[in-house]
Backbone as CSV, one residue per row, in Angstrom:
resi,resn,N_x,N_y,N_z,CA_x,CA_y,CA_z,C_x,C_y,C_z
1,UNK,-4.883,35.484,-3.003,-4.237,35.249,-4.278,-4.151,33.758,-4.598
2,UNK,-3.963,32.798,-3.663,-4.028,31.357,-3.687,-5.177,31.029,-4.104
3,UNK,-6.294,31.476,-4.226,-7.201,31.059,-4.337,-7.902,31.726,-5.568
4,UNK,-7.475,31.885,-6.389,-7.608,33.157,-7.728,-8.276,31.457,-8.560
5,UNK,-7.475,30.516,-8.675,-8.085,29.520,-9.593,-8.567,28.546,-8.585
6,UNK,-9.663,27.818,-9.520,-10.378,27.064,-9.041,-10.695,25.596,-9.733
7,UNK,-10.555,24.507,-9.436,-11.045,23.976,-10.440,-12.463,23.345,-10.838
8,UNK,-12.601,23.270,-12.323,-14.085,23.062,-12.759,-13.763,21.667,-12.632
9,UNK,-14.680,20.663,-11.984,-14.699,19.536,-11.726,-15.438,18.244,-12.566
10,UNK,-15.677,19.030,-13.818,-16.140,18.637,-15.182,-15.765,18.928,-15.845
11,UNK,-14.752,19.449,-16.301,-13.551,19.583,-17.282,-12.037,18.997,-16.652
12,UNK,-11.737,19.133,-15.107,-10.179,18.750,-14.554,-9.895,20.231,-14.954
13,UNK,-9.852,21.196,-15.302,-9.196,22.163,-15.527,-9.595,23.395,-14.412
14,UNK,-8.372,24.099,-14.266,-8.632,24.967,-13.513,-8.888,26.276,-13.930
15,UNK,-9.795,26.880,-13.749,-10.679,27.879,-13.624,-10.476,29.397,-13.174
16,UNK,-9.974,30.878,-13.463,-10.228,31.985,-12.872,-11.358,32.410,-12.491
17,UNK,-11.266,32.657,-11.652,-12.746,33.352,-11.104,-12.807,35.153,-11.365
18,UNK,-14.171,35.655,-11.627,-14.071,36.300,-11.995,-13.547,37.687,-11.449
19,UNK,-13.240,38.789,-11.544,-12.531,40.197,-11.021,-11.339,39.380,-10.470
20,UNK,-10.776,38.612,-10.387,-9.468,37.921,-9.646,-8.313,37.929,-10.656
21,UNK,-7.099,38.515,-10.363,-5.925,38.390,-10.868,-5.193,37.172,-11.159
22,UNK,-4.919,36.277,-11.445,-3.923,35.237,-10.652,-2.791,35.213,-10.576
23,UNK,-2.387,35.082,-9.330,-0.782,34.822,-9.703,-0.508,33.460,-9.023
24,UNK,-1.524,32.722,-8.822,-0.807,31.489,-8.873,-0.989,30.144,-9.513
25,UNK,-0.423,29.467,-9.708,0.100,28.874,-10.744,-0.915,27.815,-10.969
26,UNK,-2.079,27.691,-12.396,-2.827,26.720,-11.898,-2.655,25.363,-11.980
27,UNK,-3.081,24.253,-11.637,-2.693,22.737,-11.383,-2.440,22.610,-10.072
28,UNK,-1.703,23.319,-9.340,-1.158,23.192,-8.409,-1.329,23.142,-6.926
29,UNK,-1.319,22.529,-6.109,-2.259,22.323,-4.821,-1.290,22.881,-3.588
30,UNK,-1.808,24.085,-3.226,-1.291,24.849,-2.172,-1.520,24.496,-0.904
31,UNK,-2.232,23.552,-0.725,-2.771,22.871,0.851,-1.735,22.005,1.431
32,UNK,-1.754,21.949,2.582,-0.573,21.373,3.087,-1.431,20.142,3.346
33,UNK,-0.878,18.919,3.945,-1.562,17.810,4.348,-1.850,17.924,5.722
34,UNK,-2.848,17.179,5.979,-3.687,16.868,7.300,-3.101,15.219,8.045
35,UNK,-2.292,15.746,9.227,-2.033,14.141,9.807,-3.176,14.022,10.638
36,UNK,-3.075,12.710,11.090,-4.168,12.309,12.155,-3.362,13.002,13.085
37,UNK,-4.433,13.503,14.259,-3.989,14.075,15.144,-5.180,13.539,16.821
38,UNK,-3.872,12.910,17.409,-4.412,12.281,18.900,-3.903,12.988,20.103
39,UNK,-4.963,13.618,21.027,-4.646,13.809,22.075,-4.003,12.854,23.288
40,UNK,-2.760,13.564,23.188,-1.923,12.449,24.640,-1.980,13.529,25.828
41,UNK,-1.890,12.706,26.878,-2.246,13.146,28.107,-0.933,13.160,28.690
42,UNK,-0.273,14.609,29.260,1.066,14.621,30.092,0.432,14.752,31.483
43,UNK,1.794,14.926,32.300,1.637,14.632,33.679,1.379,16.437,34.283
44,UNK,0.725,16.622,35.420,0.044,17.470,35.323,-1.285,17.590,34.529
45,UNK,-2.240,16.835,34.263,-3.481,17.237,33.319,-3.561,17.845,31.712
46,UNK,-2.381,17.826,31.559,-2.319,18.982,30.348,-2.340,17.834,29.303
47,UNK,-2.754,18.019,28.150,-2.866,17.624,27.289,-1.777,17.666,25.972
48,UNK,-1.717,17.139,25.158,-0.862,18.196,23.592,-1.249,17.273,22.577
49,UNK,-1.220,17.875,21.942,-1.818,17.190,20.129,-0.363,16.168,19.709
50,UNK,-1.076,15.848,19.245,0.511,14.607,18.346,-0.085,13.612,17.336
51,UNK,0.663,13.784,16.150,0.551,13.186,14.927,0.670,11.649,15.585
52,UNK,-0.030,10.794,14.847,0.367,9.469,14.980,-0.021,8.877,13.605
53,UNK,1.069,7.635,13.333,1.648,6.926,12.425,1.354,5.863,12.494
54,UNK,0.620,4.584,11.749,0.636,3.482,12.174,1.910,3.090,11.602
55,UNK,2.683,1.941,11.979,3.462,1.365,11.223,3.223,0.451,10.571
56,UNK,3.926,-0.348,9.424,3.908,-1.471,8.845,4.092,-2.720,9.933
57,UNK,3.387,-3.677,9.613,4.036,-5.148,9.964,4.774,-5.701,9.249
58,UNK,6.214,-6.288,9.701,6.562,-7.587,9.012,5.611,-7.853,8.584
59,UNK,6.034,-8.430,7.287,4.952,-9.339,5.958,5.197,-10.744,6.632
60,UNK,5.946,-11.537,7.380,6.129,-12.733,8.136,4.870,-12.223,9.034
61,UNK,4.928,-11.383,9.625,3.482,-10.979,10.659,2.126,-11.195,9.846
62,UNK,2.276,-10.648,8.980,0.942,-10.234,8.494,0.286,-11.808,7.413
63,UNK,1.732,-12.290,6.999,0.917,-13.587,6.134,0.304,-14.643,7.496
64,UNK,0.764,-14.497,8.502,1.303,-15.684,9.581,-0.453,-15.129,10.496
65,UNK,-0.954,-14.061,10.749,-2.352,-13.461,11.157,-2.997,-13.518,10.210
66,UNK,-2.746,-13.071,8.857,-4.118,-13.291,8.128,-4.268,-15.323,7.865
67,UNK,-3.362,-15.784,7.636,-3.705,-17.194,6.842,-4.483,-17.393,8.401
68,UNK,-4.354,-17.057,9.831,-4.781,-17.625,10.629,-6.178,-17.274,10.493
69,UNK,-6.400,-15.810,10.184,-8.108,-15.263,10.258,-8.342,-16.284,9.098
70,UNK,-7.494,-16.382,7.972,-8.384,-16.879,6.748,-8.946,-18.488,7.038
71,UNK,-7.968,-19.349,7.647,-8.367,-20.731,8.108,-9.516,-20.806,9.139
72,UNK,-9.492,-19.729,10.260,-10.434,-19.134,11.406,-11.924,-19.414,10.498
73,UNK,-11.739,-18.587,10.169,-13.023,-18.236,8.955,-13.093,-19.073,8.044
74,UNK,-12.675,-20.206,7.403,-13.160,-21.062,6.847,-13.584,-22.619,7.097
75,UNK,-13.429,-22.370,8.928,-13.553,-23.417,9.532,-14.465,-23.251,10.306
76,UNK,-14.966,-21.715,10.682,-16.598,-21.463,10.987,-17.592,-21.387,10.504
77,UNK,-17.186,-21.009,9.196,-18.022,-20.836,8.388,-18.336,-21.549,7.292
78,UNK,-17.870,-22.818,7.270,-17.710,-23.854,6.372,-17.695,-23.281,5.018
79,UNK,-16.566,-22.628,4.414,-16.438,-22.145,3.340,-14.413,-22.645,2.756
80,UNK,-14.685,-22.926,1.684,-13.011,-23.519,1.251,-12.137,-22.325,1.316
81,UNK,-10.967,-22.877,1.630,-10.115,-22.277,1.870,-9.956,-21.667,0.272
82,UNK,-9.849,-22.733,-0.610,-9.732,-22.119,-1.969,-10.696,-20.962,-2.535
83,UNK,-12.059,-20.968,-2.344,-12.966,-20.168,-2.730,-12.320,-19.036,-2.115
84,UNK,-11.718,-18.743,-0.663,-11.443,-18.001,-0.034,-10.701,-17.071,-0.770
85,UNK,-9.532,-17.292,-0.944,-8.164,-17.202,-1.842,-8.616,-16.758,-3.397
86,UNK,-10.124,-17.213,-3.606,-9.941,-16.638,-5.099,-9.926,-15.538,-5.631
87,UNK,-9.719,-15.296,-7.310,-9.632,-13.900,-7.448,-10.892,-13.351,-7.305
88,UNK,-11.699,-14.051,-7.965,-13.173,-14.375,-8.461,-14.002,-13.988,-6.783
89,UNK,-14.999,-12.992,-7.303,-16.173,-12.734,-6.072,-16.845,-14.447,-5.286
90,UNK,-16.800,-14.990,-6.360,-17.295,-16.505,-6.067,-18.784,-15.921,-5.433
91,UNK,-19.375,-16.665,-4.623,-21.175,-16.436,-4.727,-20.486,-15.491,-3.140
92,UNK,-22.166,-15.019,-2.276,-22.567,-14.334,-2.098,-22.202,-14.662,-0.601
93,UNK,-22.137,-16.123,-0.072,-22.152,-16.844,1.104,-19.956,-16.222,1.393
94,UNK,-19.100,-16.939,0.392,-17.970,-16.353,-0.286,-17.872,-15.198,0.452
95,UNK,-18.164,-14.590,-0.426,-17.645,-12.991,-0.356,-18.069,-12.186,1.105
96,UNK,-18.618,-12.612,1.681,-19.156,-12.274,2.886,-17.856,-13.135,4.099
97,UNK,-17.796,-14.075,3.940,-16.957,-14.624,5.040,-15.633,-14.008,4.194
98,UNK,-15.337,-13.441,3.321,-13.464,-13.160,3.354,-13.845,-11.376,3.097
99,UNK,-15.088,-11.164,3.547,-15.220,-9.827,4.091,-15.247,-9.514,5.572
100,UNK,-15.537,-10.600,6.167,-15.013,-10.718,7.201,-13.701,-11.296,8.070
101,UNK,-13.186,-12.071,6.950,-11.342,-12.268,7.087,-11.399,-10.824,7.254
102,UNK,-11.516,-10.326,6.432,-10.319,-8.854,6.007,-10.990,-7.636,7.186
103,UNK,-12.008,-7.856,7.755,-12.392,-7.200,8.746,-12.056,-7.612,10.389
104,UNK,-11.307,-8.765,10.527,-11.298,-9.335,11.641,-9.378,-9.631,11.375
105,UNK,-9.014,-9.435,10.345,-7.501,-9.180,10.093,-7.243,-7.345,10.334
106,UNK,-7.868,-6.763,9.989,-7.493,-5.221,9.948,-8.069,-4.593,11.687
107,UNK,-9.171,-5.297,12.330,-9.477,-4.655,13.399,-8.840,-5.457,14.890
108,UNK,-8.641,-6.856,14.319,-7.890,-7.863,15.629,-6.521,-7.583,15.817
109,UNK,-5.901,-7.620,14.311,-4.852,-7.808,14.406,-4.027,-5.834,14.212
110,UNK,-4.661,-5.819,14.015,-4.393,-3.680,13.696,-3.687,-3.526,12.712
111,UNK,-3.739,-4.549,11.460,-3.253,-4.762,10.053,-3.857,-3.163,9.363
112,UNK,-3.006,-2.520,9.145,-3.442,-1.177,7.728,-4.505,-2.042,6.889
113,UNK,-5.163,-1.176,6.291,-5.766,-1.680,5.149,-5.182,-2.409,3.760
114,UNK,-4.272,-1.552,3.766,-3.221,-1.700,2.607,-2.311,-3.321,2.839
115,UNK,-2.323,-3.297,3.550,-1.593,-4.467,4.224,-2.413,-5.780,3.944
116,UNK,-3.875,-5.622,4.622,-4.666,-6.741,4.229,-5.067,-6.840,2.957
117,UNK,-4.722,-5.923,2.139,-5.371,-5.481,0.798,-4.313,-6.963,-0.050
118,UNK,-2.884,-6.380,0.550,-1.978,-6.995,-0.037,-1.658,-8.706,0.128
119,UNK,-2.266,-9.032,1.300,-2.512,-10.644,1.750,-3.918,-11.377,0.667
120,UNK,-4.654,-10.499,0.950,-5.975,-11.024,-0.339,-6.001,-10.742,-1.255
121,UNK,-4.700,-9.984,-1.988,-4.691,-9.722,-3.101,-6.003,-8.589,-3.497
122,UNK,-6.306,-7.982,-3.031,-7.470,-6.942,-3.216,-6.775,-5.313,-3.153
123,UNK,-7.605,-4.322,-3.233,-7.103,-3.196,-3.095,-7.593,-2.513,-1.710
124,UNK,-6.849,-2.005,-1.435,-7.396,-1.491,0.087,-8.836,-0.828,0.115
125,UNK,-8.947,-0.177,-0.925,-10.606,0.560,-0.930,-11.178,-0.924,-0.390
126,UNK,-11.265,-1.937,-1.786,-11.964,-2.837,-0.647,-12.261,-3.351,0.043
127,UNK,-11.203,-3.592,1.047,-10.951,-3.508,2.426,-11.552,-2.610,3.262
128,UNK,-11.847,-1.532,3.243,-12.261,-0.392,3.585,-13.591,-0.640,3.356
129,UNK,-14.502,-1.495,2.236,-15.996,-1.851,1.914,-15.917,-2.661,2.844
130,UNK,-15.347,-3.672,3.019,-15.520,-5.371,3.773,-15.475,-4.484,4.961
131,UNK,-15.013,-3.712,5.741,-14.790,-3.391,7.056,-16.000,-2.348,7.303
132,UNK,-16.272,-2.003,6.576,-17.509,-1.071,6.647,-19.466,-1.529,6.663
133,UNK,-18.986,-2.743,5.843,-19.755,-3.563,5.012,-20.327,-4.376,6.538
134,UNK,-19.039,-4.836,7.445,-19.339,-6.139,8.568,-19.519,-4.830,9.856
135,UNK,-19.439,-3.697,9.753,-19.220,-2.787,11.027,-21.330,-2.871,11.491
136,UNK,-21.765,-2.172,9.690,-23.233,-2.195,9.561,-24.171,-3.242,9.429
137,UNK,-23.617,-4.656,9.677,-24.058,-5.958,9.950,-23.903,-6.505,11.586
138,UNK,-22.762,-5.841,11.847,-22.853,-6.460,13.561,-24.388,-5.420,14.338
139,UNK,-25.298,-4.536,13.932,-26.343,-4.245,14.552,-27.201,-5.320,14.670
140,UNK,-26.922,-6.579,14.084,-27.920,-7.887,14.188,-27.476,-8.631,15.455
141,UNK,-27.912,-8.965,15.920,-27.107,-9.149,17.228,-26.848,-11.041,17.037
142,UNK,-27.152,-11.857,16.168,-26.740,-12.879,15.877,-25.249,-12.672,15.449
143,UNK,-25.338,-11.982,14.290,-24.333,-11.702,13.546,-23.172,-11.278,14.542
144,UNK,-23.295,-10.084,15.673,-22.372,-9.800,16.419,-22.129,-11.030,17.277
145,UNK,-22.825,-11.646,17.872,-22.237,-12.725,18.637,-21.214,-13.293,18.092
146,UNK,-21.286,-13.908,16.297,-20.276,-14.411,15.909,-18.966,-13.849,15.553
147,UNK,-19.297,-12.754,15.132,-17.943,-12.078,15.350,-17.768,-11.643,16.331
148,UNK,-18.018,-11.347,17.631,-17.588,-11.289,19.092,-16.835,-12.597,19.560
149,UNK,-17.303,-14.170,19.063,-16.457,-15.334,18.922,-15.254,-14.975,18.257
150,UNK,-15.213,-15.019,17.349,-14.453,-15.204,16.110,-13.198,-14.418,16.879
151,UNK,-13.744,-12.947,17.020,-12.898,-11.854,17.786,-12.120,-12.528,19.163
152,UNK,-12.439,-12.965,19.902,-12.188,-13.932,20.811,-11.289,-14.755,20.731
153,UNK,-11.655,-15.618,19.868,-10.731,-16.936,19.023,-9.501,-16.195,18.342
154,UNK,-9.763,-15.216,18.140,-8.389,-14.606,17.072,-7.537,-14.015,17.892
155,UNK,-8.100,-13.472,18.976,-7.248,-12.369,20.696,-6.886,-13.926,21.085
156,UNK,-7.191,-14.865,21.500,-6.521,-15.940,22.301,-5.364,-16.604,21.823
157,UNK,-5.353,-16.470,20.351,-4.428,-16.743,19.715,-3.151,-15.886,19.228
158,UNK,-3.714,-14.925,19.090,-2.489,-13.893,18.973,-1.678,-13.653,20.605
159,UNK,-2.489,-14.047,21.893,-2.137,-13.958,22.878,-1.211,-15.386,22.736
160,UNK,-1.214,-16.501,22.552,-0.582,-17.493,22.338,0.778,-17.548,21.712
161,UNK,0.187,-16.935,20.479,1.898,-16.337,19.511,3.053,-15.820,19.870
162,UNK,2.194,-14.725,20.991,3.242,-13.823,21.860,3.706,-14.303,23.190
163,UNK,3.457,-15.538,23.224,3.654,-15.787,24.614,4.525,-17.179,24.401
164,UNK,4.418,-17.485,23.159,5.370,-19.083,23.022,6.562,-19.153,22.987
165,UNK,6.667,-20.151,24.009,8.343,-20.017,23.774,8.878,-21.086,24.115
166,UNK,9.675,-21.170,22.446,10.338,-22.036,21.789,11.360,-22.914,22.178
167,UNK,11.968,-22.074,23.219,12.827,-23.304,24.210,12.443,-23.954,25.162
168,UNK,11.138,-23.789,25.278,10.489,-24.856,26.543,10.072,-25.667,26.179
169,UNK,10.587,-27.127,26.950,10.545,-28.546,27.037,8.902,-28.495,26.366
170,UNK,8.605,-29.777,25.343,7.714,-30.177,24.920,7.124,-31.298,25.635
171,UNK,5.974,-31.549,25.312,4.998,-32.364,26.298,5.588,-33.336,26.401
172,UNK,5.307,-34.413,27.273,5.855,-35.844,27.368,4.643,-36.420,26.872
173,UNK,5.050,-37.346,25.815,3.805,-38.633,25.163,2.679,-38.581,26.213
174,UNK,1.504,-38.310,25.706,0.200,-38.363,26.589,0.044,-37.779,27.355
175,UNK,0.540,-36.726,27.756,0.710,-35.292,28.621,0.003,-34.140,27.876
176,UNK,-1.431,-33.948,28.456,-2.052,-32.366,27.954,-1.487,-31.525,29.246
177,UNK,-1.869,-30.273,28.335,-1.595,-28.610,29.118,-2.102,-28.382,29.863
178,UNK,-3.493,-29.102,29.677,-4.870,-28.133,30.901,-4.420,-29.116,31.621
């Protein structure tokens, strides 16, 4: 009976099919939603299904990782920080390195899409292109080296972030770390 209408996908309108009664109501979407679903492993071997959720980051998190991918990336790639930032596609060299900000912010840092969408001012679909866009470019194996760097440079630093701490004595004049 749920399934009595249908919709025509060239009109938006929904549709009876034919010998079918309806009794339910058309517009209306009877499907329940689909979570992601990850197998966790209990003790004993056994397995069980479980929804998982990413969460949000602090927006202090997320401006404080992306401006880092975005400076990262405009200091490898000799491209302005401003071009970076613009609204504007800007040329071709452009749009490629802050397709790879937004791919090396969403996969380093485990930023949602939506999230990086919201730091570059973009919409997450295209986020979802840029990440898709640099996934089918790392088969060049130049290309992967540099983002295998880049990836590198961005893990050493986020390892840094998490590890600083703020009440320990600062260097003495002319005193390095290493």
């Amino acid at each position: 009976m749920l399934n009595s209408y249908k919709t025509d996908y060239t009109t938006e309108k929904p549709r009876k099919l034919p010998g079918e009664s309806g009794l339910a109501k058309p517009g209306k979407n009877h499907s329940a939603k689909i979570l992601p679903i990850r197998r966790v492993a209990k003790e004993g071997g056994d397995s069980v299904s479980k929804s998982v959720r990413r969460s949000k980051q602090p927006p202090a998190f997320r401006d404080a990782v992306c401006g880092l991918c975005l400076r990262t990336i405009s200091i490898s790639l000799g491209v302005s920080l401003v071009s970076l930032k613009a609204k504007s596609r800007c040329d071709a060299d452009t749009a490629l390195a802050r397709q790879i900000a937004m791919y090396l912010c969403h996969t380093t840092f485990s930023l949602l899409m939506t999230e990086v969408g919201l730091f570059f001012k973009r919409d997450r679909t295209t986020v979802a292109h840029a990440c898709a866009l640099v996934e089918d470019k790392r088969d060049d194996f130049d290309f992967d080296l540099l983002i295998c760097q880049l990836e590198a440079l961005l893990n050493d630093a986020l390892h840094a972030m998490k590890t600083y701490d703020p009440d320990s004595a600062p260097l003495a004049e002319g005193e390095c770390s290493l």
